[in-house]
C-alpha positions as YAML, in Angstrom:
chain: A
units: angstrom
residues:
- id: 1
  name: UNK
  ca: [-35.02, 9.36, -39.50]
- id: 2
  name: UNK
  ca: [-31.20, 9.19, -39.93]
- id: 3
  name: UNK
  ca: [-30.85, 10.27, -43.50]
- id: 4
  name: UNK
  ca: [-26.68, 9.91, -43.22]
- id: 5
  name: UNK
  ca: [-24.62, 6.86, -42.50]
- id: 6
  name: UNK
  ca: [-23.44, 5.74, -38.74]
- id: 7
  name: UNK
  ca: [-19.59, 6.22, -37.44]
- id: 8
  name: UNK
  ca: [-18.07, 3.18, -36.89]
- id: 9
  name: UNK
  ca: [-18.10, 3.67, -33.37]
- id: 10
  name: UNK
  ca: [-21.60, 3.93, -32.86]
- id: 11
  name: UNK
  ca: [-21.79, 0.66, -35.19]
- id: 12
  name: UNK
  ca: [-19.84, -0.97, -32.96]
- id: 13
  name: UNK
  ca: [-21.44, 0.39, -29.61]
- id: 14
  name: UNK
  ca: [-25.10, -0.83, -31.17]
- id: 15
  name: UNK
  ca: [-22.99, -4.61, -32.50]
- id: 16
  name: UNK
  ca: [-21.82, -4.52, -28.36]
- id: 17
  name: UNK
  ca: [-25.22, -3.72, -26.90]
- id: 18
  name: UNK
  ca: [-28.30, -3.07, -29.17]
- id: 19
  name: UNK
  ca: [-30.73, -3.06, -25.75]
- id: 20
  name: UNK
  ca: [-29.24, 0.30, -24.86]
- id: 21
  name: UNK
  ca: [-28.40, 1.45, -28.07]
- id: 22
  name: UNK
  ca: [-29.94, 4.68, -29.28]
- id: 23
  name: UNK
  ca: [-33.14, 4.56, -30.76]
- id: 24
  name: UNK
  ca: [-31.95, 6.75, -34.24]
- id: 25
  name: UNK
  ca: [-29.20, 4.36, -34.85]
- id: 26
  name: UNK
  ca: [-31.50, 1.40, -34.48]
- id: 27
  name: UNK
  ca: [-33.76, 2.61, -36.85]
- id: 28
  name: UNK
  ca: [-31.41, 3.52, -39.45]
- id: 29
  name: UNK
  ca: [-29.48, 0.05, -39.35]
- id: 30
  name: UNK
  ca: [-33.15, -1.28, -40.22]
- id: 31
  name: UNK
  ca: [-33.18, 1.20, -43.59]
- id: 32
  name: UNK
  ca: [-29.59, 1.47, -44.43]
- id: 33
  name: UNK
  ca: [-28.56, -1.98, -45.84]
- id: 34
  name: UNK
  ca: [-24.44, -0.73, -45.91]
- id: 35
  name: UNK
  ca: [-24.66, -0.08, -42.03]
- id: 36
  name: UNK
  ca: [-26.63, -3.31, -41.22]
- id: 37
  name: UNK
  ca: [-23.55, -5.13, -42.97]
- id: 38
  name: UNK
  ca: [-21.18, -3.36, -40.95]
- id: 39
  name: UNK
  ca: [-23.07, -4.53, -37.76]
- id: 40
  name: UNK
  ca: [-23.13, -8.00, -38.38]
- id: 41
  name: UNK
  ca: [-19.31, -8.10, -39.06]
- id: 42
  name: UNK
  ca: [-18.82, -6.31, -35.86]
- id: 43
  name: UNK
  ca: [-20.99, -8.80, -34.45]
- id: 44
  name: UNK
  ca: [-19.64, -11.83, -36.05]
- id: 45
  name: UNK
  ca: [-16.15, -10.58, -35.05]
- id: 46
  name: UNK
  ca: [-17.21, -9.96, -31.22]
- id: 47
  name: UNK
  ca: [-18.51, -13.69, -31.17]
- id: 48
  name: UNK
  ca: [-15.03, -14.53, -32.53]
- id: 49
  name: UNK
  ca: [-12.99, -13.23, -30.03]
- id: 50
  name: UNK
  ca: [-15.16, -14.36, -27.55]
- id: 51
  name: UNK
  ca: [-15.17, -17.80, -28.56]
- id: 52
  name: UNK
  ca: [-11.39, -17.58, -28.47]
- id: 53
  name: UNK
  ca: [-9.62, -19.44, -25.39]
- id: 54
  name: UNK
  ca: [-8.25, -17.27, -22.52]
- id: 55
  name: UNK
  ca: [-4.32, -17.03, -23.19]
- id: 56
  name: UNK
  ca: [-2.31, -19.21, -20.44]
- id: 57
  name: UNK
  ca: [1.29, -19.31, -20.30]
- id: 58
  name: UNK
  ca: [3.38, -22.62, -20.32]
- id: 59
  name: UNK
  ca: [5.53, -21.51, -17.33]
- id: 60
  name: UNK
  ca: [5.17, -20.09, -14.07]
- id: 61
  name: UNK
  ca: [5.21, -16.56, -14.65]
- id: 62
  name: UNK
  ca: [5.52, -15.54, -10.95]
- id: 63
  name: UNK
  ca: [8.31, -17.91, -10.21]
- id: 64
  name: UNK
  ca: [10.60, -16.85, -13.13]
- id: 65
  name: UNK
  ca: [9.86, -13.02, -11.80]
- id: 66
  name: UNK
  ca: [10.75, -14.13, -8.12]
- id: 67
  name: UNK
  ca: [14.36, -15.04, -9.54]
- id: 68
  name: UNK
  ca: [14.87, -12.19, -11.48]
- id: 69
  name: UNK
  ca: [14.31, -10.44, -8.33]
- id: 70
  name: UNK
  ca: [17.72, -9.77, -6.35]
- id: 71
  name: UNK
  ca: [17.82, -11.22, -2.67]
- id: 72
  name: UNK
  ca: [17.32, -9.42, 0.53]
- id: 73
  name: UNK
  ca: [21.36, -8.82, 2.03]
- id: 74
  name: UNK
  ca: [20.57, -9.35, 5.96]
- id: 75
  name: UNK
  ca: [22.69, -7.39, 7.62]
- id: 76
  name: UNK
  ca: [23.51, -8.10, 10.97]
- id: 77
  name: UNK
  ca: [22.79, -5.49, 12.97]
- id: 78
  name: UNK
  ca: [23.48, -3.89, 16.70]
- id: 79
  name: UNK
  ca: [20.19, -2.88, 17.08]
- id: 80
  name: UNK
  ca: [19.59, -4.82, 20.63]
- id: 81
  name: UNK
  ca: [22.79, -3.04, 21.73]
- id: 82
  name: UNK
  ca: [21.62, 0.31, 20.34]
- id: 83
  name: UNK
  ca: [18.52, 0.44, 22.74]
- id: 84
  name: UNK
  ca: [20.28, -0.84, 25.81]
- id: 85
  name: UNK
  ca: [22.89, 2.04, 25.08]
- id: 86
  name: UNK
  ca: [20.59, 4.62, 25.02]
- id: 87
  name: UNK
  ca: [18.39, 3.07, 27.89]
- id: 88
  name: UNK
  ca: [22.04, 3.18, 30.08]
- id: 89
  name: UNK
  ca: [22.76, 6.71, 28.90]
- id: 90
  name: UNK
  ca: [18.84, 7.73, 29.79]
- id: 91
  name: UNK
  ca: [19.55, 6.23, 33.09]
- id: 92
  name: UNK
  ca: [22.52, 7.37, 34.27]
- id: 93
  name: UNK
  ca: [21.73, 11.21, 33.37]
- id: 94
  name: UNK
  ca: [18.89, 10.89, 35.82]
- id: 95
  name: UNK
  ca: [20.73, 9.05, 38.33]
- id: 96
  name: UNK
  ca: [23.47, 12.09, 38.22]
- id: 97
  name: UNK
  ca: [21.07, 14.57, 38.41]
- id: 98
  name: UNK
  ca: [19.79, 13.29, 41.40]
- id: 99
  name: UNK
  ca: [23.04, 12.95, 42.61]
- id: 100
  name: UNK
  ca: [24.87, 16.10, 41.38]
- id: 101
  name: UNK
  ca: [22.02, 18.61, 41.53]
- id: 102
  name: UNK
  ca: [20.13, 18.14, 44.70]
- id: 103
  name: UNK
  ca: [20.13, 21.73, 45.54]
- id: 104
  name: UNK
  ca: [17.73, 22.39, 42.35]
- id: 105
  name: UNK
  ca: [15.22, 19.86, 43.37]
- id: 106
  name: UNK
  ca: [13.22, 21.96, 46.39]
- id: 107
  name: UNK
  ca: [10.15, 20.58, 44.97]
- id: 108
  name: UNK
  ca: [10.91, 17.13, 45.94]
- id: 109
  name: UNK
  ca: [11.23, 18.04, 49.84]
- id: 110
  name: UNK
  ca: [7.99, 17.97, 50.92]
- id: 111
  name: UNK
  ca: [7.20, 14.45, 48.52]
- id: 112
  name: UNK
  ca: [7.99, 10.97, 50.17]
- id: 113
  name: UNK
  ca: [11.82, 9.19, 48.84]
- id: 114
  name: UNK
  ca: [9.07, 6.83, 47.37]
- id: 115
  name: UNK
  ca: [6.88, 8.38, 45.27]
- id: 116
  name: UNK
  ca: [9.86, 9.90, 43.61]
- id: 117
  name: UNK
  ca: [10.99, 6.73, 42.74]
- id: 118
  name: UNK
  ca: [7.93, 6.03, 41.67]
- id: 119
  name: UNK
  ca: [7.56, 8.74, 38.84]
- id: 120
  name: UNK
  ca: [10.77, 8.47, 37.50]
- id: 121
  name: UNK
  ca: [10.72, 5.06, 37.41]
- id: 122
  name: UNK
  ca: [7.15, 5.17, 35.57]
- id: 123
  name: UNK
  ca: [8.27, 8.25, 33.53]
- id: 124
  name: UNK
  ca: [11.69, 6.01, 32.16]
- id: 125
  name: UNK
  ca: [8.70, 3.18, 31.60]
- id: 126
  name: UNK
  ca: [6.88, 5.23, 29.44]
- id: 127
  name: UNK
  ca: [9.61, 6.81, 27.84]
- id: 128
  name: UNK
  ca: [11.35, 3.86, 27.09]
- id: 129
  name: UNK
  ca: [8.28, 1.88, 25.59]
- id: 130
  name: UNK
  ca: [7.46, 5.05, 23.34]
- id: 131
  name: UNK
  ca: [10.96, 4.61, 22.05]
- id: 132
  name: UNK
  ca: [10.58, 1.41, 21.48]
- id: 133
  name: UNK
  ca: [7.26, 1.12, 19.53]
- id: 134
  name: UNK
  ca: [8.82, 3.58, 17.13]
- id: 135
  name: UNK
  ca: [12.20, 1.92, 16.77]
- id: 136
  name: UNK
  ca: [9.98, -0.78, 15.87]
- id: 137
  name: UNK
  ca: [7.97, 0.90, 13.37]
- id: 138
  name: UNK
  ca: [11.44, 2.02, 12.07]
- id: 139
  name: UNK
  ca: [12.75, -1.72, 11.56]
- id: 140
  name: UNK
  ca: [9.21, -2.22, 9.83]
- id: 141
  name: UNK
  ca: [9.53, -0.14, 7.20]
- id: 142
  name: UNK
  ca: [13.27, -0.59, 6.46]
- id: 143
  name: UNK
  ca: [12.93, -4.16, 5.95]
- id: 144
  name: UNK
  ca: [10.11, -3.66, 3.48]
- id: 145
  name: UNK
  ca: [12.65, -0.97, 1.81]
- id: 146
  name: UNK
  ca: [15.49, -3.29, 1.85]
- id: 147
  name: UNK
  ca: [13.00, -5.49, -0.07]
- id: 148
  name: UNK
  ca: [12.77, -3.56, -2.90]
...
């Protein structure tokens, strides 16, 4: 048996949920007629609040932060222009290396005009698809910067 007085916070723990309360604390709340007081205020005062309505604003709280927030500036941009640069630029360095350097391609000599073609043109694909899934990515996350 308990022979001093509860905290308050074991009180209220034992007020919140006297199933799981401990067993000592239970049994001195059934001596101690000072603590058994101090439980059934707690547990008055629980009941209270949870009688008491849920708190709802008057206003739309979501609209009056949306125009607070400052607007996206779109900026108009040369992005298209940008990748059709850099495509040219790609292109013409491999179209004058072909053209200026022959003597440094000997491996080429015993492959076919056409498969050459063929792997720089799929190389350039590839190249230029990687390039553009990032530039994407890029855009992506600017414009959810630019947002905030």
């Amino acid at each position: 048996m308990l022979t001093k007085h509860c905290t308050d916070d074991e009180l209220q723990q034992y007020a919140v949920d006297k199933q799981h309360g401990e067993n000592r604390i239970a049994e001195h709340i059934h001596i101690c007629d000072a603590c058994r007081m101090k439980v059934e205020v707690y547990e008055m005062m629980i009941t209270g609040i949870k009688q008491q309505p849920q708190p709802a604003f008057d206003f739309d709280l979501a609209e009056m932060v949306l125009q607070q927030l400052p607007l996206p500036n779109p900026k108009a941009s040369n992005d298209k222009w940008l990748i059709w640069l850099l495509a040219t630029i790609a292109i013409g360095f491999i179209v004058a290396s072909f053209y200026f350097l022959p003597k440094y391609f000997d491996f080429f000599q015993g492959i076919r005009i056409i498969l050459i073609y063929l792997i720089v043109i799929t190389a350039v694909t590839i190249l230029a698809y990687v390039f553009m899934d990032m530039y994407k990515k890029y855009r992506q996350e600017m414009k959810v910067l630019d947002l905030y």
